[in-house]
C-alpha positions, 0 to 999 in steps of 0.5 A, a space after each residue: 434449579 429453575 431459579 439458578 436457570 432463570 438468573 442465568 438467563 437474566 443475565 445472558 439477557 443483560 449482556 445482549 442487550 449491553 451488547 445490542 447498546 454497544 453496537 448501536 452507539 459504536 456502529 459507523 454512521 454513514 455521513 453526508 455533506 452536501 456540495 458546494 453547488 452542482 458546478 463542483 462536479 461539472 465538466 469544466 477544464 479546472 474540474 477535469 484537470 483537478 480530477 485527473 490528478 487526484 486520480 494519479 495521487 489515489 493511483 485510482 488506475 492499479 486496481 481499475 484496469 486489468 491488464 492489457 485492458 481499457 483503462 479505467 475498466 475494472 476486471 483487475 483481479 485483487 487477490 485476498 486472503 479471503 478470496 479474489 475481488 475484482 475492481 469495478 468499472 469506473 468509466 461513465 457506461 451507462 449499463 456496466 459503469 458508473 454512467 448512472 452514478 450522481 455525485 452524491 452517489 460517488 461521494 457516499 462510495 467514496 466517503 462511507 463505503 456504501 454503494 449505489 444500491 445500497 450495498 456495503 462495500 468491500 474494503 478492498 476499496 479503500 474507503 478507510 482512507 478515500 473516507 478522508 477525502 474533502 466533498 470537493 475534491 471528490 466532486 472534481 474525481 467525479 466530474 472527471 471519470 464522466 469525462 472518461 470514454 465510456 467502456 461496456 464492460 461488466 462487472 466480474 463478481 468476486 469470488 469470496 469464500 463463506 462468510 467474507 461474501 456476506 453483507 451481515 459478515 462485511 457490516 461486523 467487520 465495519 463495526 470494528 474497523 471503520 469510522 467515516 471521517 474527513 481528514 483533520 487539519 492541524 491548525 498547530 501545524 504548517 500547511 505543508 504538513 496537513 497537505 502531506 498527511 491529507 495525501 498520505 492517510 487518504 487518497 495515498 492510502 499509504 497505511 494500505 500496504 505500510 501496516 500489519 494486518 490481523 486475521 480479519 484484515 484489520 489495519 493495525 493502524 499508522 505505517 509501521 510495515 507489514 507483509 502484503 497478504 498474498 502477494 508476497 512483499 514486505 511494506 517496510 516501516 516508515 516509522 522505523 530507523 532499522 527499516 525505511 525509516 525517513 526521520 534521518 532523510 534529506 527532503 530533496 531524497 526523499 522528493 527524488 525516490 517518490 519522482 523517479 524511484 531511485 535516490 543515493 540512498 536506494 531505489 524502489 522495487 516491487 509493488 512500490 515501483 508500480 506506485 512510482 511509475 503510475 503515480 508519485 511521479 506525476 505528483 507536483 514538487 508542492 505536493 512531494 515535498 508535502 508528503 516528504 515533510 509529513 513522512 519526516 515528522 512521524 515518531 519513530 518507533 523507539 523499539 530496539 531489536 536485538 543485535 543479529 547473530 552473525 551469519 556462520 563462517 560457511 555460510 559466509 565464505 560462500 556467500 562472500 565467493 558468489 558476491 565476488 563472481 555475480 555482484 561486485 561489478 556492479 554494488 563494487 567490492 566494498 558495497 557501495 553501489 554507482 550513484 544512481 545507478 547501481 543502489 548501495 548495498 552498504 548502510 542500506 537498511 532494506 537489505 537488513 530487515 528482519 524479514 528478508 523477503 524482499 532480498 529474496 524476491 529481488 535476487 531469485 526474480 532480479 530487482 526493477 526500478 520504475 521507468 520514469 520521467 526522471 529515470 526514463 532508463 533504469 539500470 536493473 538487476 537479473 534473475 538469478 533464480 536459474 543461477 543459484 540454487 536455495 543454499 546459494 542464494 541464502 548464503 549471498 544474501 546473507 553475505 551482504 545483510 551481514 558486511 560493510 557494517 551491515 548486521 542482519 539474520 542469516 537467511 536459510 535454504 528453507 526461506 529462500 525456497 519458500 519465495 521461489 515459485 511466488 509470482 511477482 504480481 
């Protein structure tokens, strides 16, 4: 018996070693590249200019400035799975903001994810993309939020449940999700296309909200779609012909969505709408057309669904007499929408994804593009969350996932009621 015991713990030994080895060779190292000079992050107009647009591109202030509050301020509340985190202060205070900060400092939050006082940051952050940022450009991101007017204000603690709120949990979660890296370029490839990827998978951070996510928050990788933990929005695929797919796209349509948030082929809402109206559409048309050109070339993804069980006749016939009454004047009686105006509901494949929370949302609590430069008046749609009950409402939007050569699921009272009382932000 000692010796069946002794063998077993030979054995368990062996394992933890080999898992101690893995760990080792497989822990994401923290990388360092020194800058160019410290020029790089001086305060000179090209710094400050080159800083303040790549803060757009990040769309650094969504998560920086609560609302109604000082930009660049932190306090935003960024709700989780796994408990609220609250984005921290980036203005140049000396006591509550990034005041005391060196740019090798930035550059090793930025890049490895690992703060000032040695802390592991939380993923919330998105380092697994900012990591993919070059050593110049985040000198000029520094150069420029020095330039910002310092605002004290301290930093909230998040409020994480065991075991998220410890560093040994974050640094296993490191472990399996995180690798520091600059963004690759593809010397097989025109620039155009490396610009697009280098703004798409880093300071665009894209995948943040176009990927499923497990049980640990871990991206599955590529911008194949996902729900949004918490928040209550679908982040179509941009890989899939059946979703938002833009394989089939024209590049000046795509350009036109990303610069105004609407286009002949339809319109942004919902947490894309914030990321139109604060970001894309300061991009330059160099740097749209780049993201456009990258997002065209991504493979599509091969898989076929299933062909969709019509929606039944009742539910079709009601569906059919609340379009007439409440949709018609303005998506016209055939679907096809008024230009940019009114985006068409015939053809339009965000209306006949598998998940149909978006068309929940849109019609229970009514469908806003962005107010842009391009656009500066959109046309929205009305809440009808007081007009139409849970069977009505499931029976409209089945009505128009199914018609004009639409082919989608039914929608049920059940699934239109589980979206009902969901906050938009």
């Amino acid at each position: 018996m000692r010796r069946i015991f002794a063998r077993l713990g030979i054995v368990l030994l062996a394992l933890l070693l080999a898992l101690a080895a893995w760990a080792v060779a497989a822990w994401p190292r923290a990388e360092f590249i020194p800058a160019r000079s410290p020029q790089a992050w001086a305060p000179t107009p090209d710094n400050i200019a080159r800083g303040a647009y790549l803060a757009r591109a990040g769309d650094c202030i969504g998560c920086h400035t609560a609302r109604g509050g000082a930009a660049y301020a932190g306090g935003r509340a960024l709700d989780t799975p796994f408990g609220r985190l609250y984005g921290p202060n980036l203005t140049p205070d000396q006591a509550t903001g990034l005041g005391a900060w060196s740019a090798d400092d930035f550059w090793n939050a930025l890049h490895n994810g690992i703060g000032r006082d040695g802390r592991l940051l939380y993923p919330a952050f998105p380092y697994t993309h900012t990591t993919r940022v070059t050593r110049d450009d985040a000198d000029a991101l520094f150069a420029w939020l020095r330039s910002l007017p310092p605002v004290r204000q301290p930093n909230r603690p998040h409020a994480l449940r065991f075991p998220y709120d410890s560093q040994l949990a974050l640094a296993g979660w490191r472990l399996l999700y995180f690798r520091p890296g600059v963004q690759p370029v593809d010397q097989a490839r025109p620039a155009a296309w490396n610009r697009g990827a280098y703004l798409v998978e880093g300071l665009g951070h894209c995948s943040a909200c176009h990927s499923t996510r497990n049980l640990l928050g871990g991206s599955g990788g590529g911008l194949s779609g996902g729900l949004i933990p918490v928040s209550g929005w679908y982040a179509p695929s941009l890989t899939s012909g059946s979703e938002a797919g833009l394989g089939e796209w024209e590049v000046p349509h795509i350009v036109q969505l990303l610069r105004t948030g609407v286009s002949p082929q339809g319109a942004v809402f919902g947490p894309m709408a914030e990321v139109v109206q604060q970001s894309l559409q300061h991009l330059s048309e160099p740097d749209l057309r780049a993201i456009a050109v990258y997002l065209k070339s991504l493979p599509a993804d091969r898989e076929e669904a299933a062909p969709a069980a019509p929606p039944n006749e009742a539910a079709m016939k009601l569906g059919g007499q609340l379009y007439e009454t409440h949709c018609a004047d303005c998506h016209g009686a055939n679907g096809r929408g008024n230009g940019n105006i009114y985006p068409p509901l015939a053809g339009n494949r965000a209306l006949t994804m598998a998940e149909p929370v978006n068309a929940i949302r849109i019609v229970l609590s009514g469908g806003f593009p962005p107010s842009t430069a391009g656009n500066p008046r959109p046309y929205g749609m009305p809440p009808f969350s007081l007009v139409l009950n849970d069977t009505e409402a499931a029976a409209v939007i089945s009505y128009v996932r199914a018609s004009w050569g639409n082919a989608a699921p039914e929608v049920t009272a059940a699934q239109v009621n589980r979206y009902r009382a969901v906050p938009l932000d």
